[in-house]
Backbone as a chain_set.jsonl record, in Angstrom:
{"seq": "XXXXXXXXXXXXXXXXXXXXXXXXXXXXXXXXXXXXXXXXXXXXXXXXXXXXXXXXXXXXXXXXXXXXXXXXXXXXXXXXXXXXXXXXXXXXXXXXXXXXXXXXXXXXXXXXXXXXXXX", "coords": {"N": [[78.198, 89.157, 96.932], [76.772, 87.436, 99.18], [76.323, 83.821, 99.783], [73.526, 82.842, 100.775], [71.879, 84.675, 99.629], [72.36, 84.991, 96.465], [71.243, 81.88, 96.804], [68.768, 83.231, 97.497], [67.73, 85.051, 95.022], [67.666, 83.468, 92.949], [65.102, 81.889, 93.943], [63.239, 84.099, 94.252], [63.182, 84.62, 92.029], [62.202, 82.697, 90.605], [59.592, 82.606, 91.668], [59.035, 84.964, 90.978], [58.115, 84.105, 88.046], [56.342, 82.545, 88.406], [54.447, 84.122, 88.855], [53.855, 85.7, 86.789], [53.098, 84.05, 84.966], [50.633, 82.919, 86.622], [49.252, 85.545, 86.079], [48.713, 85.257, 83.923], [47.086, 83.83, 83.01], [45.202, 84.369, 84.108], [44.441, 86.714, 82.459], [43.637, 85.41, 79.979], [41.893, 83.555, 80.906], [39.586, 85.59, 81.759], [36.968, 85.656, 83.498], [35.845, 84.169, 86.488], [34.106, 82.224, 86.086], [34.526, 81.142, 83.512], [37.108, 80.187, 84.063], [36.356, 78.125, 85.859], [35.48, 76.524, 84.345], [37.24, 75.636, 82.537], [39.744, 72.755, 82.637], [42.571, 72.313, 82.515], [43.557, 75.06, 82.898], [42.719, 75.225, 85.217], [44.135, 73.153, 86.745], [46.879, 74.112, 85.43], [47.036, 76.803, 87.162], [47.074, 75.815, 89.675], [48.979, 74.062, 90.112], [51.266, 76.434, 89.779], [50.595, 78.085, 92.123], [51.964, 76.185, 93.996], [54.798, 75.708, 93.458], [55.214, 78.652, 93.901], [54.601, 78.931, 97.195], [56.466, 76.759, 97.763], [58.924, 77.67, 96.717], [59.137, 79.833, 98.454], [59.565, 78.298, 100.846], [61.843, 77.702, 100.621], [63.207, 80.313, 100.794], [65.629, 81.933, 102.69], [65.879, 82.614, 106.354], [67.155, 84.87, 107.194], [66.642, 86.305, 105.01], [63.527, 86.632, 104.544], [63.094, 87.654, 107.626], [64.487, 90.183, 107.518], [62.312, 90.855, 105.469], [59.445, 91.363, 106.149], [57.337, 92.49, 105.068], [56.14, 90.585, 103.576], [53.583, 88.137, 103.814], [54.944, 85.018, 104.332], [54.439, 82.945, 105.951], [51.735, 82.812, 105.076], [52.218, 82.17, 102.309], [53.181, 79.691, 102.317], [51.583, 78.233, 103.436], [49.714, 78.514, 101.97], [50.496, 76.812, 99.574], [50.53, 74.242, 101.168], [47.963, 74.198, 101.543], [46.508, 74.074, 98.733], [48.207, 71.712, 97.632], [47.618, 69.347, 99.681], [44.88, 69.709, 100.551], [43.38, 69.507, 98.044], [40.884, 68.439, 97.116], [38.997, 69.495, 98.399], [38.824, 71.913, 97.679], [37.95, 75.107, 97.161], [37.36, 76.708, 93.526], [36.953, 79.071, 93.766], [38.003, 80.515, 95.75], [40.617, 80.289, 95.023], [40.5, 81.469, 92.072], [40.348, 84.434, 93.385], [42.321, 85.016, 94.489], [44.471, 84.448, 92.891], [43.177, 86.978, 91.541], [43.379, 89.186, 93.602], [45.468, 89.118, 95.112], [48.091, 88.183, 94.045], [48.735, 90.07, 91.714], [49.837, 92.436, 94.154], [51.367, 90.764, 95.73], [53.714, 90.221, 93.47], [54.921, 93.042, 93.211], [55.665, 93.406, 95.649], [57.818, 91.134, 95.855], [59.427, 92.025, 93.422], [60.233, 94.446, 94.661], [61.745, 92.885, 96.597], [63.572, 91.508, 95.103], [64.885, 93.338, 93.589], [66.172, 95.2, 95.765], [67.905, 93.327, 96.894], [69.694, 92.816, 94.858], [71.219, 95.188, 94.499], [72.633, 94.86, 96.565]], "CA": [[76.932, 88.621, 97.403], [76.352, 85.845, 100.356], [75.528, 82.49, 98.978], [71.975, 83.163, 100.921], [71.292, 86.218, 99.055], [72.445, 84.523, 95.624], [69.654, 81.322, 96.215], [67.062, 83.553, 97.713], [67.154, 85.583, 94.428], [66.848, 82.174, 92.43], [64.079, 81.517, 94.325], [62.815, 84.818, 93.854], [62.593, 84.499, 90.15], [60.913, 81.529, 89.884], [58.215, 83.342, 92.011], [57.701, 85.777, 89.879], [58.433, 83.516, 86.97], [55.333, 81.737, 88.324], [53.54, 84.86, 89.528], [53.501, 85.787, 85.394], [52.224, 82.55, 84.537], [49.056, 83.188, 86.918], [48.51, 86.458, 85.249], [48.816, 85.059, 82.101], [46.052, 82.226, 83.065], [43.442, 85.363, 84.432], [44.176, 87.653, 81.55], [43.021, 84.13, 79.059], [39.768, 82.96, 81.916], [39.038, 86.442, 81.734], [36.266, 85.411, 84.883], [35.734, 82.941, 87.433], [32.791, 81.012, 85.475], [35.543, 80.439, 82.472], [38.39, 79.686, 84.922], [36.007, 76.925, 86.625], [34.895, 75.464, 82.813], [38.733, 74.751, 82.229], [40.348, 71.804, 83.94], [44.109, 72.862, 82.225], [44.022, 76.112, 83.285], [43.003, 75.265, 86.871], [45.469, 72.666, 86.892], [48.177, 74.937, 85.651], [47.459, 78.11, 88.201], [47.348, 75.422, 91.128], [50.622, 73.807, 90.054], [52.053, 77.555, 89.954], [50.737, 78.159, 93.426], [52.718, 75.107, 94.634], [55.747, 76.437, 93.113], [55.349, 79.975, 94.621], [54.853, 77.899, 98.285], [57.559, 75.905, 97.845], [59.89, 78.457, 96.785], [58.964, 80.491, 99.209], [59.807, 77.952, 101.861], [63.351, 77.711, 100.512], [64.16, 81.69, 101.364], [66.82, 82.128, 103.777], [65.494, 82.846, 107.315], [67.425, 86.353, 106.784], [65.471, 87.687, 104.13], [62.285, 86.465, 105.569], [63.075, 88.048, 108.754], [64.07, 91.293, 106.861], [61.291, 91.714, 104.788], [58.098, 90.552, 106.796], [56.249, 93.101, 104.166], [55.922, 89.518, 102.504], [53.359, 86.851, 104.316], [55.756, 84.004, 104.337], [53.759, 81.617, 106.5], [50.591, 82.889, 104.397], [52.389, 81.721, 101.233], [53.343, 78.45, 102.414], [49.817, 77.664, 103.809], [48.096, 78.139, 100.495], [50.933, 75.741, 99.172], [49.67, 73.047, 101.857], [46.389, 73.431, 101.117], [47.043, 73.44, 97.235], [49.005, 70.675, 97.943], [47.314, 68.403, 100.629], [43.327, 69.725, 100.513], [42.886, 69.573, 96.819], [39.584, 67.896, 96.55], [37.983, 70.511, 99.245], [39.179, 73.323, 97.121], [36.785, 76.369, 96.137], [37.975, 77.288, 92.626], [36.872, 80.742, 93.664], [39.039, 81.107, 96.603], [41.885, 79.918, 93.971], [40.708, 82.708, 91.213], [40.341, 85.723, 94.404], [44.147, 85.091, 94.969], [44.88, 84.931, 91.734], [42.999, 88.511, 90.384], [43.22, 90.027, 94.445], [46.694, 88.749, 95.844], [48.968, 88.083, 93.214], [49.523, 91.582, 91.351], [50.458, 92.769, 94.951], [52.791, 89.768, 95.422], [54.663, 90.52, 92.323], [55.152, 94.249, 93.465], [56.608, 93.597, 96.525], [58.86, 90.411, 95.167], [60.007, 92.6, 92.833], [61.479, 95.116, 95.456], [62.985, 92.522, 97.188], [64.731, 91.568, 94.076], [65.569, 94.877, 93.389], [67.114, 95.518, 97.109], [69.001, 92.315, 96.85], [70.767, 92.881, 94.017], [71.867, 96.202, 94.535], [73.618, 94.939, 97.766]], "C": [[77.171, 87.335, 98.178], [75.633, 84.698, 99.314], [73.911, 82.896, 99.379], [71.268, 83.901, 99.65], [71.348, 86.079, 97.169], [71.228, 83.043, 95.412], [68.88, 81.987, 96.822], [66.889, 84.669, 96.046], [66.787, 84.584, 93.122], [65.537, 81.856, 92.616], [63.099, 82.164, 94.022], [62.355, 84.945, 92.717], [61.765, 83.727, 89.565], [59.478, 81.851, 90.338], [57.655, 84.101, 91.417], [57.719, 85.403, 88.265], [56.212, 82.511, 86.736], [53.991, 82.597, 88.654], [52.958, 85.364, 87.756], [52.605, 84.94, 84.839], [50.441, 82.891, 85.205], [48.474, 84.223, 86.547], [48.31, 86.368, 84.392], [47.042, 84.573, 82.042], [44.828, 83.497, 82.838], [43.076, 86.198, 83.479], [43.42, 86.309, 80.475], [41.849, 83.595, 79.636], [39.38, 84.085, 81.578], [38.356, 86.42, 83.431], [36.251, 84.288, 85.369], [34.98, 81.829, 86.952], [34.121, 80.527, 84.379], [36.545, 79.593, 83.358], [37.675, 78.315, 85.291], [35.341, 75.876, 85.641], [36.438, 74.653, 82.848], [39.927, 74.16, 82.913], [42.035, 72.373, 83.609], [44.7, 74.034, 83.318], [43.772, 76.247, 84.38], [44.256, 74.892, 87.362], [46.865, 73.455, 87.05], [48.302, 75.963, 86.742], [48.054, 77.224, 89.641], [48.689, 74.935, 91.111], [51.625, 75.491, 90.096], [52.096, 78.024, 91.428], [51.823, 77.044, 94.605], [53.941, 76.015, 94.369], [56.052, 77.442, 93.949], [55.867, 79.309, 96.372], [56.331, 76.901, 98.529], [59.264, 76.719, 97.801], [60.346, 79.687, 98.006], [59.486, 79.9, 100.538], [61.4, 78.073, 101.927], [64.158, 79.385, 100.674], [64.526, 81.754, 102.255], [66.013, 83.075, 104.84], [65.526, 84.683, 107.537], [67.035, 87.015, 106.183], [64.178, 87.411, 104.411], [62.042, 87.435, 106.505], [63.307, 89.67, 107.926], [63.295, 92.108, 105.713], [60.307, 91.068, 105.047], [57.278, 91.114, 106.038], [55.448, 91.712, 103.812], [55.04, 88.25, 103.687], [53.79, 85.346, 104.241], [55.287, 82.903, 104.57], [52.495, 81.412, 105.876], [50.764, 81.884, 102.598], [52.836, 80.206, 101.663], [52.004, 77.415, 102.714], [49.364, 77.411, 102.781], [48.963, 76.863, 99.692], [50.606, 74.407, 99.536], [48.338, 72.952, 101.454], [46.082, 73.66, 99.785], [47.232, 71.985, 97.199], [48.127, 69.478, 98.409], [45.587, 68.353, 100.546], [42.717, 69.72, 98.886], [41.693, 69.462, 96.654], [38.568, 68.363, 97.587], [38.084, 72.129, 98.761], [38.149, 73.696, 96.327], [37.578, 77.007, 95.086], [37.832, 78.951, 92.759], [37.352, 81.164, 94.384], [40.176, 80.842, 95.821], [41.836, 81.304, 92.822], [40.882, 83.813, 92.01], [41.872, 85.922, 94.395], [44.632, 85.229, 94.403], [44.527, 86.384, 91.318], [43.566, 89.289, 91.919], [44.97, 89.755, 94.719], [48.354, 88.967, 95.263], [49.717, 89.383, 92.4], [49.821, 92.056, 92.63], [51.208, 92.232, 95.46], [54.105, 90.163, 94.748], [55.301, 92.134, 92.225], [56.49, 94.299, 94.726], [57.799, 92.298, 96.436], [59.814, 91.352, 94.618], [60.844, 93.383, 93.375], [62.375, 94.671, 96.112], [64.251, 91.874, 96.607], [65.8, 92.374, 93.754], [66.61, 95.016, 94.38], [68.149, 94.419, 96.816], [70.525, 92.279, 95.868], [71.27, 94.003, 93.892], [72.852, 95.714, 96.153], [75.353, 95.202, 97.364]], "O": [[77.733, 86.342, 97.716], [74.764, 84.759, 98.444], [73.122, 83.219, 98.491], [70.298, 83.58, 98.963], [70.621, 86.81, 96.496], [70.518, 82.92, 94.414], [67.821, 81.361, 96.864], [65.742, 85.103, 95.938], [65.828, 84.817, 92.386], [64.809, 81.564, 91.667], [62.086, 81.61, 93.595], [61.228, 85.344, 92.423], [60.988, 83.797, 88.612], [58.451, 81.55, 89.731], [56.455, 84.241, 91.179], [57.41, 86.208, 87.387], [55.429, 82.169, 85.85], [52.85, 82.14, 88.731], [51.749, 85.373, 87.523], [51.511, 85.19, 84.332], [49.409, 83.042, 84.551], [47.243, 84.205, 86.547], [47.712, 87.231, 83.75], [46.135, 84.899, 81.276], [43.973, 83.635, 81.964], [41.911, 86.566, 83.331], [42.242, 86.623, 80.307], [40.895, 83.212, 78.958], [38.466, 83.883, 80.778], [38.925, 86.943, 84.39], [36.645, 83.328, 84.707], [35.156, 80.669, 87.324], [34.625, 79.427, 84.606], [36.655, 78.373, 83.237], [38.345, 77.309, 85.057], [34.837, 74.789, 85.925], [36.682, 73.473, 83.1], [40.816, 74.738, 83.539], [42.657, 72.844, 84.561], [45.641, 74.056, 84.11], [44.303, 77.19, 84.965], [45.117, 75.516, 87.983], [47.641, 73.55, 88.0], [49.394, 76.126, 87.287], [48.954, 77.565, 90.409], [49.509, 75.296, 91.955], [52.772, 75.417, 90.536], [53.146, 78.315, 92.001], [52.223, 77.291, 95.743], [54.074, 77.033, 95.048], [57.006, 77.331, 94.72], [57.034, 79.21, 96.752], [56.919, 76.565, 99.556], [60.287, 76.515, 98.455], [61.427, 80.198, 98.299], [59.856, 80.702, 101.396], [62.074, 78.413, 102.899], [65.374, 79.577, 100.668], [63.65, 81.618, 103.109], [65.522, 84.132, 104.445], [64.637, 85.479, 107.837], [66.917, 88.219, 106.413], [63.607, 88.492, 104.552], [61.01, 88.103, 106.437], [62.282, 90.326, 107.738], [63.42, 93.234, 105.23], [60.055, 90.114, 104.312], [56.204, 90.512, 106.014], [54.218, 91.73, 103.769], [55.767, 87.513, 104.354], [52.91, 84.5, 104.086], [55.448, 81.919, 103.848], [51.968, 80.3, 105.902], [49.918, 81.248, 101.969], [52.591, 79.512, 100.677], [51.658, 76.3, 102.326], [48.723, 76.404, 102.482], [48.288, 75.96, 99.198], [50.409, 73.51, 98.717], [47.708, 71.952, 101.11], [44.917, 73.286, 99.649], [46.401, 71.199, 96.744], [47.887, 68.609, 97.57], [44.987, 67.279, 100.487], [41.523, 69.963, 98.707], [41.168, 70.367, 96.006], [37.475, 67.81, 97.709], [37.618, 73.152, 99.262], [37.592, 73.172, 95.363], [38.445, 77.805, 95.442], [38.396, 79.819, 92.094], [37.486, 82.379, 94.236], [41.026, 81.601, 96.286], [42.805, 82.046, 92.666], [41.718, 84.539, 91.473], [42.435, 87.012, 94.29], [45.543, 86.032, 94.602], [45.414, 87.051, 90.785], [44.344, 90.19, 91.608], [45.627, 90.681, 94.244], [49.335, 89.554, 95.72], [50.92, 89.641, 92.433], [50.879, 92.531, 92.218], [52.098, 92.96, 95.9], [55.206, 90.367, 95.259], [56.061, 92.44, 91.306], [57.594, 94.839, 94.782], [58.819, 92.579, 97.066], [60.895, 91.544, 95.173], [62.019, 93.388, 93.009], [63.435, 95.226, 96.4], [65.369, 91.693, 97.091], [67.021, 92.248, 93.666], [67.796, 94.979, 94.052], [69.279, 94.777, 96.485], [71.699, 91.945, 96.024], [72.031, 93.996, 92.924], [73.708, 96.471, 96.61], [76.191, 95.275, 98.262]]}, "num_chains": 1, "name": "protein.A"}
């Protein structure tokens, strides 16, 4: 294995290390009205979205480029505006991404885990 291909599946893990974590949060809110009662469990999903973003920036240009399945520049965005717009943030565009986005995230992560490590 290429050093690349050894930290992009580091990176990889912590994505879906952190992609667990936000399913954890939605299976415990249950709905959007709970999710937006509890300051923790906002806290924690948005600190996981950072994470994801961040990790995401650190994948090697090469696996980026060969697996565009994955919105790359989409996942770094929501990290910026995680990140930078906090106090204009709709907790309900934060839960959508979480129940709509995220289990299809963690699907296609997963294959590129998969592919990687069978190289």
């Amino acid at each position: 294995m290429k050093h690349n291909t050894e930290s992009d599946l580091v990176r990889l893990g912590h994505i879906i290390d952190c992609i667990e974590r936000i399913e954890f949060l939605v299976n415990s809110c249950k709905t959007v009205q709970n999710f937006k009662s509890k300051w923790i469990e906002q806290d924690a999903m948005l600190r996981n979205f950072e994470i994801i973003g961040e990790a995401s920036n650190h994948i090697s240009d090469e696996t980026k480029h060969k697996y565009p399945i994955i919105e790359w520049h989409k996942i770094r965005g929501m990290r910026n505006f995680v990140s930078h717009e906090y106090f204009s943030m709709r907790l309900e565009t934060i839960w959508d991404t979480a129940v709509e986005n995220i289990p299809l995230l963690k699907i296609k992560i997963a294959q590129i885990i998969s592919a990687l490590e069978t190289k």
